[in-house]
C-alpha positions in Angstrom: 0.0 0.0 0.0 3.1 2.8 1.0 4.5 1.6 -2.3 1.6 2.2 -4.5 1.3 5.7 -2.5 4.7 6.2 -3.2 4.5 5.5 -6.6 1.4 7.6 -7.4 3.1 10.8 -5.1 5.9 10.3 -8.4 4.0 10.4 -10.9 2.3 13.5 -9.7 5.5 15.4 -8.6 6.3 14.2 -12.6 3.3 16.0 -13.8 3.7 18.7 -12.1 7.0 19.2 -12.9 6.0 18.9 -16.5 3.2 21.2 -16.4 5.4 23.6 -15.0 8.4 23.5 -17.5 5.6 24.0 -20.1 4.4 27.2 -18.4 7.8 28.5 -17.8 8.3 27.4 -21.7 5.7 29.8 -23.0 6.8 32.7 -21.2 10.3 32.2 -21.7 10.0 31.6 -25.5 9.1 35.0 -26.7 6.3 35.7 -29.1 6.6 37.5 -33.0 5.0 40.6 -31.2 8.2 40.6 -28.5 10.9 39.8 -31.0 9.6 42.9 -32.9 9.4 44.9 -30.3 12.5 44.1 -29.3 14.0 44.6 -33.4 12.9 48.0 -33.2 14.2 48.5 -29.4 17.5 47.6 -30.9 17.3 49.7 -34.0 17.4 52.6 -31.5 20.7 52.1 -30.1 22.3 51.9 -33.4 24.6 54.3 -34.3 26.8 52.6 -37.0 27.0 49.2 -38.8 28.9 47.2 -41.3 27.2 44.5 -43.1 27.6 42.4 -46.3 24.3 41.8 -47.8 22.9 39.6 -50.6 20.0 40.4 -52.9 18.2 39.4 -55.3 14.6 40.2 -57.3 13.2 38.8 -59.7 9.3 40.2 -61.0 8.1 39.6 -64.4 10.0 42.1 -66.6 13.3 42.4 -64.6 15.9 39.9 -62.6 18.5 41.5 -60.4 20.6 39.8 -58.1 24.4 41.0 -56.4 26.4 41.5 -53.3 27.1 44.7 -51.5 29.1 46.1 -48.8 27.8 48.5 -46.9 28.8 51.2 -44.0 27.1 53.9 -42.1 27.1 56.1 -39.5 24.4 57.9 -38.3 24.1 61.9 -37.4 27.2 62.4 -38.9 26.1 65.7 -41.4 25.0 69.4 -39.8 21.1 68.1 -39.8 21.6 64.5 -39.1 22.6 62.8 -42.6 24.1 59.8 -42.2 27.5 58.8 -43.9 28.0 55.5 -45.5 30.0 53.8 -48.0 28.5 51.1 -50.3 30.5 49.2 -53.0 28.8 46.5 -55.2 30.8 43.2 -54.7 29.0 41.3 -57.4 26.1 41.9 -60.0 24.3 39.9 -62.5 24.9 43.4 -64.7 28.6 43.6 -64.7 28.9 47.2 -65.5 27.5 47.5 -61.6 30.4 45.9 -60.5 32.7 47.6 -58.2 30.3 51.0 -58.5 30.7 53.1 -55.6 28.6 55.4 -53.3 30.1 57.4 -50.7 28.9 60.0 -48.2 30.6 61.8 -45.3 26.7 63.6 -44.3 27.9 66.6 -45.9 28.7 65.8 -49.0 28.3 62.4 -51.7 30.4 61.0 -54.3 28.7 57.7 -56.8 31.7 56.7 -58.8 30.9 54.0 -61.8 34.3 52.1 -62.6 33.4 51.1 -66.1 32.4 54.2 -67.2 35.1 56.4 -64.6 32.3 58.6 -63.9 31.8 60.5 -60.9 28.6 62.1 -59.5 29.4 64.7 -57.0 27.1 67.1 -54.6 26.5 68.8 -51.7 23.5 68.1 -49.3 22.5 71.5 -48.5 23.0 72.8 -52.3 20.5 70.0 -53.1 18.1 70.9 -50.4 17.8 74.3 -51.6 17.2 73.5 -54.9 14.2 71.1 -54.2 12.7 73.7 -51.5 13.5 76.6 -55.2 12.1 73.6 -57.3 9.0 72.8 -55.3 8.0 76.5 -53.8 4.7 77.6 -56.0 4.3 73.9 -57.0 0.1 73.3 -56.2 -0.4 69.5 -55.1 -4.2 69.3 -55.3 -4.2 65.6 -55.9 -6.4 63.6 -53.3 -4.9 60.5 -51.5 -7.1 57.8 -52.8 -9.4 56.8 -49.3 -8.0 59.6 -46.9 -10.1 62.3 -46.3 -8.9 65.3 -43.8 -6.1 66.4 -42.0 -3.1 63.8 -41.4 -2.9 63.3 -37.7 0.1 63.6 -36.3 -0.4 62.0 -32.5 -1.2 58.8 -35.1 2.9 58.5 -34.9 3.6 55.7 -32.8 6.3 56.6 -30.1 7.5 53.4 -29.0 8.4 50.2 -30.8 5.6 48.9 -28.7 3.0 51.5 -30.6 4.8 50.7 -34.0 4.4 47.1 -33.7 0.8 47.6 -32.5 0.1 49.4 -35.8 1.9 47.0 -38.0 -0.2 44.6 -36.6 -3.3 46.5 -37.7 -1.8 45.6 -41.2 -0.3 42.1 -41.0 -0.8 39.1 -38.7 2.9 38.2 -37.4 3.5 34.5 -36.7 6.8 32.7 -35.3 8.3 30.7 -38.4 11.0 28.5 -36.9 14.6 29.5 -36.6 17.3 29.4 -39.1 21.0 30.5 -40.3 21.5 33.5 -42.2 25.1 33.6 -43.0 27.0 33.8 -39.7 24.2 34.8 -37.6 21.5 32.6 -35.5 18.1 33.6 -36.9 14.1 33.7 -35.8 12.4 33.7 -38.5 9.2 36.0 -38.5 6.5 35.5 -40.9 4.1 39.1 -41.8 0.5 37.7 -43.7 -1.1 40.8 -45.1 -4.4 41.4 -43.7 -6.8 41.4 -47.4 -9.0 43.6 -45.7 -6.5 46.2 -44.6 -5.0 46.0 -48.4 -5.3 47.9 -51.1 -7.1 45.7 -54.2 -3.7 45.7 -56.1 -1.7 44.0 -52.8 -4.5 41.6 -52.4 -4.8 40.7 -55.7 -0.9 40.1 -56.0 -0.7 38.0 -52.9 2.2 37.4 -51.8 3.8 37.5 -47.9 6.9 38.7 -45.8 9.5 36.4 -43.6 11.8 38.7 -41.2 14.7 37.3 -40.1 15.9 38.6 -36.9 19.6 37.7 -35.1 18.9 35.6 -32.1 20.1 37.6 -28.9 19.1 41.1 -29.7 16.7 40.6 -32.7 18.5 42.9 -35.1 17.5 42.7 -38.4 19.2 40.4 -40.7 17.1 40.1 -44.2 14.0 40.4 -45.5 12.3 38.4 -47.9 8.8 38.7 -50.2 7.5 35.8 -51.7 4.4 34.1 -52.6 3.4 37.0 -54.5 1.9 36.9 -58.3 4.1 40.0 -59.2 7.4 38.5 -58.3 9.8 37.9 -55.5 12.7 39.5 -53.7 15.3 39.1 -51.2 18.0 40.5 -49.0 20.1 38.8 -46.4 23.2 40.2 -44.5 25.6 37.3 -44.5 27.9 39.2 -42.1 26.4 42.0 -39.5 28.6 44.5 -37.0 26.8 46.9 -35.1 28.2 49.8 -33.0 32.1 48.8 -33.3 33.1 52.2 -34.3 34.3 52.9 -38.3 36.9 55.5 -38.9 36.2 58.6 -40.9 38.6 57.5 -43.9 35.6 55.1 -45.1 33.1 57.9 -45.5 35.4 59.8 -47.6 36.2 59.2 -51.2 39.2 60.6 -53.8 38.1 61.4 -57.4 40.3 58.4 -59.7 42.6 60.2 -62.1 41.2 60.5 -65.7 37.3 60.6 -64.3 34.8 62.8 -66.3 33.0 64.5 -62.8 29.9 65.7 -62.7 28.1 67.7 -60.2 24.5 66.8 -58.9 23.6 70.2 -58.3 23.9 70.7 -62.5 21.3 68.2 -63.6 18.2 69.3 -64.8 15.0 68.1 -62.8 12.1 67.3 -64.3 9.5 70.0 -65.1 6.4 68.9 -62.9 4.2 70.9 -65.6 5.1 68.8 -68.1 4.9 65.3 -66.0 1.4 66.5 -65.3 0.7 66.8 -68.9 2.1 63.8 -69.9 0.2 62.3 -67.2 -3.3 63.8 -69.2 -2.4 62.9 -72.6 -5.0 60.4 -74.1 -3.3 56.7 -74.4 -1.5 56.0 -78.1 -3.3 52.5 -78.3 -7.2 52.0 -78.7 -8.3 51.2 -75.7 -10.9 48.9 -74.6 -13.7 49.0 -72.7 -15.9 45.8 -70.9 -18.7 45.1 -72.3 -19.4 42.3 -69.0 -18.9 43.2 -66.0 -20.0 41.3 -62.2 -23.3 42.9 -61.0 -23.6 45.9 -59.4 -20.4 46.9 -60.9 -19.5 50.6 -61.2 -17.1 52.6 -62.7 -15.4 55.0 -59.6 -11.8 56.0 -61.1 -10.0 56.3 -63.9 -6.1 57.1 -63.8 -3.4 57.6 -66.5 0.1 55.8 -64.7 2.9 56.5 -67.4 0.9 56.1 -69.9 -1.1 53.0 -68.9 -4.7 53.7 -68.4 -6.3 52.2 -64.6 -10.0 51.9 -64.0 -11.0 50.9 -60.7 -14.5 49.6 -60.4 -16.5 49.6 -57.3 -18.7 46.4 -56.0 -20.7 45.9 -52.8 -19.2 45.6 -49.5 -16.4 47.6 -50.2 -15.1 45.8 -52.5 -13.7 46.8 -56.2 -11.2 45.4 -58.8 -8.7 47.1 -61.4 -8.7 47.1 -65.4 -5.3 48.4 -66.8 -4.2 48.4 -70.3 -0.9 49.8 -71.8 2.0 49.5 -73.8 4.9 47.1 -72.4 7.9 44.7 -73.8 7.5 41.9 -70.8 7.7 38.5 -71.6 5.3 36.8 -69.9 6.4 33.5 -68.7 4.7 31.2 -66.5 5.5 32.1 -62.6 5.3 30.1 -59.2 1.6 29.7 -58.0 0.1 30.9 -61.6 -2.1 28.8 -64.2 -1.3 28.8 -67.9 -4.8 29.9 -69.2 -6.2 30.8 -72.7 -7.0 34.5 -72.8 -8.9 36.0 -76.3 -6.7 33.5 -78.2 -3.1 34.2 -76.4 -1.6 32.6 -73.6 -2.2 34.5 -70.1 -1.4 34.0 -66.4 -4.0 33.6 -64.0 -3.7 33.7 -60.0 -6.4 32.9 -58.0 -6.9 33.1 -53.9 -9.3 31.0 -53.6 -9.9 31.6 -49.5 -9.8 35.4 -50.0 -11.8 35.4 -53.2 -9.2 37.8 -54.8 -7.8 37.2 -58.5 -4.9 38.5 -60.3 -5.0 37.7 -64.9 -2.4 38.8 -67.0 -2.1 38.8 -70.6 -0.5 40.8 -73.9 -1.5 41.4 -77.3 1.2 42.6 -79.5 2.6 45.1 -77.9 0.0 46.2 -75.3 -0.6 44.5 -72.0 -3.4 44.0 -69.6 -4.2 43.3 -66.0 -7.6 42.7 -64.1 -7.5 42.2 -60.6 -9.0 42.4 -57.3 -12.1 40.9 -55.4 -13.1 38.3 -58.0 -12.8 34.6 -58.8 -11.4 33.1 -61.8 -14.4 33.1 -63.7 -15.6 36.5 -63.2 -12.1 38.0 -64.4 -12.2 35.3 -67.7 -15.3 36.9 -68.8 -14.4 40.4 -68.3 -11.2 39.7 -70.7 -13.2 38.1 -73.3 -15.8 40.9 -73.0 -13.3 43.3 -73.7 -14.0 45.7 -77.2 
């Protein structure tokens, strides 16, 4: 009988032990919220960094992918520039390689080896010349879904308030750990909330992973995947903060030979005349839908370099996007697409299924075409072939 008691007084000290190491387990083991929070509490005692960081991108007209090594200080100018020093290690372009971009917070050099061109300026000549450039300049355009005044206590003030309001924005989840170069990584995952998206990101898809140094949670990469437009990626392989960096890498001596030419002396653009361009009618017959979902409505109509938008308006708040305008992008078949038939050409179609949101892409000739936004596969197939 004392052995049986014994034995059962065991296996309930073992429970309880177990229950407890559990409990101790969830609050040691911190969430996505506290290894943000904590990113951005380490963010703030930065003052300089070296890092060697890989990236890559790769969307449907355009593949980029190098190594760069990079430098900085901050407050180092008279109104808190930074200085920094990047040099491209690698490129998939090689007249990139071994371009380099220097600043000491007053001034900047961009020196391009292949060419032995140097770009040269001052900060506070270019500040006055944008404040000269931009004084009389009337910007009466509305920001599409803001109405009044831009409120200012909205700032967050703490990492804790930032992260709250990220998370208004994107549900963060825990995503294992990982190796990122020679730093221990969590890996933190960022799902776009549809609802809080505008109808071109939810139609695109597409997600973030964070990866964040084990130990003080500084950023270490950053990656976007998943998405119907493309992908991209950067990763610091190698990551010092606050060691100290001595002034001679923030400065820069103009090579022997080099043609020099000075920021201050390029012409900007005349806002006048990127308005107008903006307003000139499209150099392609356009078409118009001659199908559309019920209760569809016509709300906005925008000319983006020459490629004509329509948003259209459905109930509940939701809407979808026609464009249409000249492009030279191959389309090829991309990760998480179908291969569909589209007016007698080949086309791309990406469906989300548990969102109800749709993203179709096709070209004719020269001109190409997008319809997106709260619709399923169907809906977006007829309003293609409807098109006249």
């Amino acid at each position: 009988m004392q052995s049986r008691k014994r034995l059962l007084s065991i296996l309930l000290a073992l429970v309880v032990l177990a229950g407890t190491a559990v409990a101790i387990g969830a609050f040691v083991i911190p969430s996505a919220e506290d290894l943000l929070v904590q990113s951005l509490e380490t963010s703030q005692t930065i003052t300089d960094g070296h890092a060697i960081v890989e990236l890559s991108v790769d969307i449907p007209d355009q593949e980029m992918s190098g190594t760069v090594e990079a430098w900085g200080r901050l407050d180092a100018g008279p109104n808190g520039e930074p200085a920094f020093r990047v040099e491209v290690l690698t490129a998939n372009e090689a007249d990139l390689i071994g371009t380099i971009a220097v600043s000491d917070g007053t001034q900047f050099w961009v020196w391009n080896p292949t060419e032995n061109v140097v770009l040269v300026g001052q900060f506070e000549e270019l500040y006055e010349r944008f404040a000269a450039e931009m004084a009389g300049q009337e910007f009466d355009h509305d920001l599409d879904g803001y109405e009044g005044e831009f409120d200012e206590e909205a700032i967050p003030e703490t990492p804790e308030e930032a992260v709250t309001m990220l998370l208004e924005y994107f549900t963060a989840e825990r995503a294992g750990s990982d190796v990122v170069g020679n730093s221990d990584v969590n890996t933190i995952r960022l799902i776009p909330i549809p609802e809080q998206m505008p109808e071109e990101v939810r139609a695109a898809g597409g997600l973030l992973n964070v990866w964040l140094r084990d130990g003080d949670s500084a950023p270490v990469g950053i990656e976007y995947v998943d998405s119907a437009l493309g992908s991209g990626v950067a990763r610091a392989t190698f990551l010092e903060l606050n060691q100290g960096i001595d002034d001679s890498v923030f400065t820069f001596t103009i090579p022997e030979g080099a043609t020099v030419i000075d920021a201050a002396e390029i012409e900007l653009p005349d806002y006048d005349e990127l308005e107008e361009a903006a307003a000139v009618e499209p150099d392609f017959e356009l078409l118009a839908p001659t199908r559309l979902p019920g209760e569809a409505t016509l709300r906005e109509t925008t000319n983006v370099r020459g490629a004509i938008v329509e948003r259209y308006g459905l109930p509940n708040g939701r809407s979808f996007t026609i464009a249409q305008g000249r492009t030279d992008v191959n389309l090829t078949p991309d990760e998480g697409g179908e291969t569909v038939t589209v007016r007698g050409v080949d086309g791309m179609l990406y469906t989300d299924a548990e969102d109800g949101r749709t993203l179709l892409n096709w070209s004719e000739g020269d001109i190409q075409y997008w319809i997106g936004g709260d619709l399923t596969g169907e809906e977006a197939l007829a309003i293609a072939e409807s098109l006249q």
